[in-house]
C-alpha positions in Angstrom: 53.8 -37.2 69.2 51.9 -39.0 72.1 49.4 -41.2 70.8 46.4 -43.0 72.5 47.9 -46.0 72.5 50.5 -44.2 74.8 47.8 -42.9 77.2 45.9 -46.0 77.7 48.9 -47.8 78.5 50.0 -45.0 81.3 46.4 -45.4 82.3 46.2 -49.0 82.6 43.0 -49.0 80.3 42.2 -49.5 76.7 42.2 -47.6 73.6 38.3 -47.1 73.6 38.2 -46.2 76.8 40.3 -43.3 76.4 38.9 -42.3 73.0 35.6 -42.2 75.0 36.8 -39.7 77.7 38.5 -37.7 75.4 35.1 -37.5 73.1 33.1 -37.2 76.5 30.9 -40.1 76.4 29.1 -41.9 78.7 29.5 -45.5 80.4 32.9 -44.2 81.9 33.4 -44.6 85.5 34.4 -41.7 87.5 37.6 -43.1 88.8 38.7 -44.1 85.5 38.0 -41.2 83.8 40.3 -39.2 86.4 43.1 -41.7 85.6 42.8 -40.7 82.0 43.0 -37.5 82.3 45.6 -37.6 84.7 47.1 -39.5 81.7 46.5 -37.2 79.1 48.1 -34.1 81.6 51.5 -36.3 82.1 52.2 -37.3 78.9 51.1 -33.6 77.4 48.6 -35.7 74.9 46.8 -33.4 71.9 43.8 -35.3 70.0 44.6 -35.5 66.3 41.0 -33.2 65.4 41.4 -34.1 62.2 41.9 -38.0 62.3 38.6 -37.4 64.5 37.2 -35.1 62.1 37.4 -38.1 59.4 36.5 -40.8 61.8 33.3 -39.5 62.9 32.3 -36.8 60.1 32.0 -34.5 63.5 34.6 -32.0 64.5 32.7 -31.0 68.1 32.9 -27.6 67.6 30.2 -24.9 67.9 30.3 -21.6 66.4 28.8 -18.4 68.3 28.1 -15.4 65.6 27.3 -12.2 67.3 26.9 -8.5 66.7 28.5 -6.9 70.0 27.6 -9.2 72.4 31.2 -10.4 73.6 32.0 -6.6 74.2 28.9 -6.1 75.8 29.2 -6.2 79.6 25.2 -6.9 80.1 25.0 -10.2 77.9 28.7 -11.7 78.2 27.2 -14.0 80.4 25.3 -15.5 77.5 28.9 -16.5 76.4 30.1 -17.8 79.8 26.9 -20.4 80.1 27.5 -21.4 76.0 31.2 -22.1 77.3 30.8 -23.7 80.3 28.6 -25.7 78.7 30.8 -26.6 76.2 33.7 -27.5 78.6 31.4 -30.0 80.6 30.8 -31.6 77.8 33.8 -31.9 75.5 33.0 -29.7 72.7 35.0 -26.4 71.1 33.2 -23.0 70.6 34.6 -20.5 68.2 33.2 -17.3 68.6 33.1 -14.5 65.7 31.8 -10.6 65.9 30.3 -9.0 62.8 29.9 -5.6 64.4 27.0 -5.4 62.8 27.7 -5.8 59.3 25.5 -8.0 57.0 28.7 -8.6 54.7 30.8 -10.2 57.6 28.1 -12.5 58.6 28.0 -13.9 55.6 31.9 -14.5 55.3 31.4 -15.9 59.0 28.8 -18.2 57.9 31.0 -19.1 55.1 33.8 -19.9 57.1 32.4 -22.2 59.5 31.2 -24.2 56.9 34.7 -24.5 56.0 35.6 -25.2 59.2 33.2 -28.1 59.6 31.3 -26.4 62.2 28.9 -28.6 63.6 26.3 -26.1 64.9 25.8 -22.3 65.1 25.0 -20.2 68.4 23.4 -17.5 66.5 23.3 -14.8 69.3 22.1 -11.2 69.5 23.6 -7.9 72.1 19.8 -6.7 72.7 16.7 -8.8 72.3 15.7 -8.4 69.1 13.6 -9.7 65.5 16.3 -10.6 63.2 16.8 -13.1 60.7 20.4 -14.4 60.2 22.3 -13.6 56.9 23.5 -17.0 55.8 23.4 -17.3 52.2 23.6 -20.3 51.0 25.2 -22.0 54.0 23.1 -24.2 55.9 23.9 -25.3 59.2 21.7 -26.5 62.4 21.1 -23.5 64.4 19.9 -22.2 67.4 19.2 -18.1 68.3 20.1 -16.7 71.8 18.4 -13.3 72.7 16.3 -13.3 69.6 14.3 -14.7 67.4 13.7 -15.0 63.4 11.6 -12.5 61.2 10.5 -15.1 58.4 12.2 -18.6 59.1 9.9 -21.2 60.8 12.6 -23.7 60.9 15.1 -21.9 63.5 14.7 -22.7 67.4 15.0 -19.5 69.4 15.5 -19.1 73.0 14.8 -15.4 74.9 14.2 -14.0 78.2 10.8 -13.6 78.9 11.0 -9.4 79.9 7.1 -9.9 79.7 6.9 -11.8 82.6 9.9 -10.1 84.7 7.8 -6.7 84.3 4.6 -8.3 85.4 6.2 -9.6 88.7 8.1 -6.6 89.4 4.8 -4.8 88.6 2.9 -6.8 91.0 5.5 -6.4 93.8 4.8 -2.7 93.8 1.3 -3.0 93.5 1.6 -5.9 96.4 3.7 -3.6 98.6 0.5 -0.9 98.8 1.6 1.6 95.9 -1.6 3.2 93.7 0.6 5.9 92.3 3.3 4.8 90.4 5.6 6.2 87.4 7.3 4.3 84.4 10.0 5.8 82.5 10.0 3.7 79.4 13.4 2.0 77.6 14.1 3.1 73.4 10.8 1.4 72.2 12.8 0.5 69.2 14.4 -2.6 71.3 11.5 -5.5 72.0 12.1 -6.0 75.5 10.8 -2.5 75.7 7.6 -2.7 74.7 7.3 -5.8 76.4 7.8 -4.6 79.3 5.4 -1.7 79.3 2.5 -3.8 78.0 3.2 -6.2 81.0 2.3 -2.8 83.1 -0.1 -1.4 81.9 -1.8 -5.0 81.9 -1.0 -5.6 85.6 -1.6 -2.6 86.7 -5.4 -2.5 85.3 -6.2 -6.4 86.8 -5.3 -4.6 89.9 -7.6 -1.7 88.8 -5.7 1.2 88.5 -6.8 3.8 85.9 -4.4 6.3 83.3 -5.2 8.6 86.3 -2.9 7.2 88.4 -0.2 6.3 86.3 2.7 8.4 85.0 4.3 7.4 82.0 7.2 8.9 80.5 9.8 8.3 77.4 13.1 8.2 79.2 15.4 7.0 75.2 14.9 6.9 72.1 16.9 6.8 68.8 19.8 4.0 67.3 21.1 1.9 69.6 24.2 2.9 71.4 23.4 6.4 70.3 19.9 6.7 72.4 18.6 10.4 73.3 18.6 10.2 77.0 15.4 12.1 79.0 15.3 10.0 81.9 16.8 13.1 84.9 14.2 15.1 83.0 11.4 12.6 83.4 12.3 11.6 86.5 12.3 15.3 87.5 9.3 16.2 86.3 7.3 12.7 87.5 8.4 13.7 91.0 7.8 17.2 90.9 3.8 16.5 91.0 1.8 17.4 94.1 0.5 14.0 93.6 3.5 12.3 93.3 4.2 8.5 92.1 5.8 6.8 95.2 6.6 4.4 93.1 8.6 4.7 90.1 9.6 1.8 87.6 13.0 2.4 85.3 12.9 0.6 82.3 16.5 -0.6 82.8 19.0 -0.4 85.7 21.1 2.2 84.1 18.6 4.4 83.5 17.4 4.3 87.0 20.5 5.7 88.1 19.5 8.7 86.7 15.9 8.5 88.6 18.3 8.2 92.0 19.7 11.5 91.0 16.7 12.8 90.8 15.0 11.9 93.8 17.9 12.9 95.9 17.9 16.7 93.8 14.6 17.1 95.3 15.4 15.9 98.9 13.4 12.3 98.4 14.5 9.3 100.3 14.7 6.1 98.9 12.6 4.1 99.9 10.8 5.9 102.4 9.6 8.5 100.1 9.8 7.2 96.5 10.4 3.3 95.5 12.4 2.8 92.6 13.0 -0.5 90.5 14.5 -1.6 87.8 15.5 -4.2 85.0 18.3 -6.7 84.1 19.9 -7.3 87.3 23.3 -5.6 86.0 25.2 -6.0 89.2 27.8 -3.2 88.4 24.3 -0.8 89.0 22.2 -2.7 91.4 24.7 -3.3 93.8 26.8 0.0 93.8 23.3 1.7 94.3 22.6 2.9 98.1 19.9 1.7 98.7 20.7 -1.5 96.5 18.2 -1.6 93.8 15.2 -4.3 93.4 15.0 -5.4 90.0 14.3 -8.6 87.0 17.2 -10.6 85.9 18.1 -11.1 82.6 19.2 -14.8 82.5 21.6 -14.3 80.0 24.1 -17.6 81.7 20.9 -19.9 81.4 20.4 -18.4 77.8 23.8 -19.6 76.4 23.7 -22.7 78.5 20.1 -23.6 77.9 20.7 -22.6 74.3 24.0 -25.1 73.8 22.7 -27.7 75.2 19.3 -27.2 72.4 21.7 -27.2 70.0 23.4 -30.1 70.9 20.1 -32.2 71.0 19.6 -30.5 67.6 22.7 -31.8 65.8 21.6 -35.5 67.5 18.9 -36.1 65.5 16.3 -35.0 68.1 13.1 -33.3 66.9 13.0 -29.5 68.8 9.2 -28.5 70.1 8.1 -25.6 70.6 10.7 -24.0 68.7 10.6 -20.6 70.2 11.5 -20.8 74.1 11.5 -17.9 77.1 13.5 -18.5 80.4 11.9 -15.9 83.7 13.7 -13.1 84.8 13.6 -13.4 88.1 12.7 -11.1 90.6 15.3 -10.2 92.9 14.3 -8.3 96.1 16.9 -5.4 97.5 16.0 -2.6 99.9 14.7 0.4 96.8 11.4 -0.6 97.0 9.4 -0.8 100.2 6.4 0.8 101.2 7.7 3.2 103.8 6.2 5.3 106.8 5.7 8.1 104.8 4.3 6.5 102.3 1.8 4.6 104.6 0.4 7.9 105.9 -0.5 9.2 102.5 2.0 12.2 103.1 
């Protein structure tokens, strides 16, 4: 088996100094740490976790515990930024699904701890209250995408769907629209209500009455097994003689179905009707003609954001405030513009 020793001689450097690239510590130079690792690829060198392990009472590896989320297209990314993270910085992730089950988190738990885990990435498919089902295993924690019903003591980081609705709300409103339609998300997920309490807000500052709003349920139901009304809604919003020429989706799948509807009825998009959305899921937004305007979810600055919190965590450093939000941004495409038609009042 290669050994250190090994390396630092190849590398023409000492034993520390390759211990400390391998561990990813500072006080390297750039140029060294290149020869290293150039080093470490020739000689086909694998660090002895376990000697390090003993040595240091840390084994530099991070567990994630979701529910779906690494089979969910929309927050994968939260998993991308928590790993590229990780690999910038020298640490392991393990990840672990407990498909929702209360009894497999708690095996989960329990096997990190006998893993020596040295942090948990506690992270949820859909933003959500939740409080994590550790029993009796206590490790330093972080939560992604949520945040804890009754524990005080756990950091959370979130996106802040609040703020994304009010700026998409205000770009409408900005653009010259009075009438405008919301087809609302399952109010059982917290985003959703979020969202339409950031309209109805921004749309009274800007002193628009019920009167000219149109608000309809497009989901309901469990999760992943939602009652879908949106063509319906969307149908029905745009059958009025006084019309929305605005519409806001509560996510970007669902305004898929509003597209469908508009066209149905002969609408253009945008010269007739403006539509946006939420998330920023790329497969929807950009396969839409026109692309669609929406909020980004930063699910990549969650997982990364939320790694690096839990590294300061495990230092030693004292976390405040302990609940976070990162913006969802808006992000401008060619659905929502306050066309011709519009302009006229026709």
């Amino acid at each position: 088996m290669v050994s250190i020793v090994s390396v630092a001689k190849v590398a023409g450097v000492s034993n520390k100094t390759v211990s400390r690239v391998i561990n990813g510590e500072p006080y390297v130079t750039e140029e060294t740490r290149e020869r290293v690792e150039k080093a470490i690829r020739d000689l086909g060198y694998v660090p002895n976790m376990a000697a390090r392990l003993i040595r240091s009472n840390r084994s530099n590896t991070y567990g994630i515990i979701t529910d779906y989320v690494s089979t969910t297209p929309y927050s994968v990314d939260i998993v991308r930024g928590i790993q590229d993270w990780a690999n910038a910085n020298g640490k392991t992730i393990l990840i672990a699904n407990t498909g929702g089950s209360s009894e497999r988190e708690v095996e989960i738990w329990k096997m990190f701890q006998s893993h020596r885990i040295d942090g948990v990435l506690y992270v949820t498919m859909y933003r959500r209250i939740v409080d994590p089902e550790t029993g009796d295993v206590s490790i330093p924690t972080v939560m992604i995408n949520c945040r804890p019903q009754t524990s005080e003591l756990l950091p959370s980081i979130e996106p802040d769907d609040y703020q994304g609705a009010r700026d998409l709300t205000r770009y409408l409103l900005e653009q010259g629209h009075r009438r405008i339609g919301y087809i609302r998300l399952n109010p059982i997920l917290l985003g959703a209500e979020l969202r339409l309490g950031a309209f109805r807000r921004t749309t009274s500052e800007f002193g628009l009455t019920e009167n000219d709003l149109s608000i309809s349920l497009g989901m309901d139901g469990p999760v992943g097994a939602e009652n879908n009304y949106v063509f319906a809604a969307a149908t029905e919003m745009l059958k009025q003689d006084d019309r929305p020429t605005a519409i806001m989706s509560g996510n970007d799948e669902m305004a898929i179905q509003i597209y469908i509807a508009a066209m149905a009825l002969g609408l253009r998009i945008p010269q007739d009707v403006s539509i946006v959305g939420f998330d920023d899921f790329r497969t929807v937004t950009m396969a839409l003609k026109p692309e669609l305007t929406t909020a980004a979810l930063p699910y990549y600055d969650l997982g990364r954001e939320g790694a690096k919190w839990l590294n300061d965590l495990i230092g030693g450093e004292k976390i405040y405030p302990l609940s976070r939000v990162i913006s969802c941004n808006l992000v401008e495409r060619s659905s929502a513009t306050f066309g011709p038609l519009q302009a006229s009042g026709t």
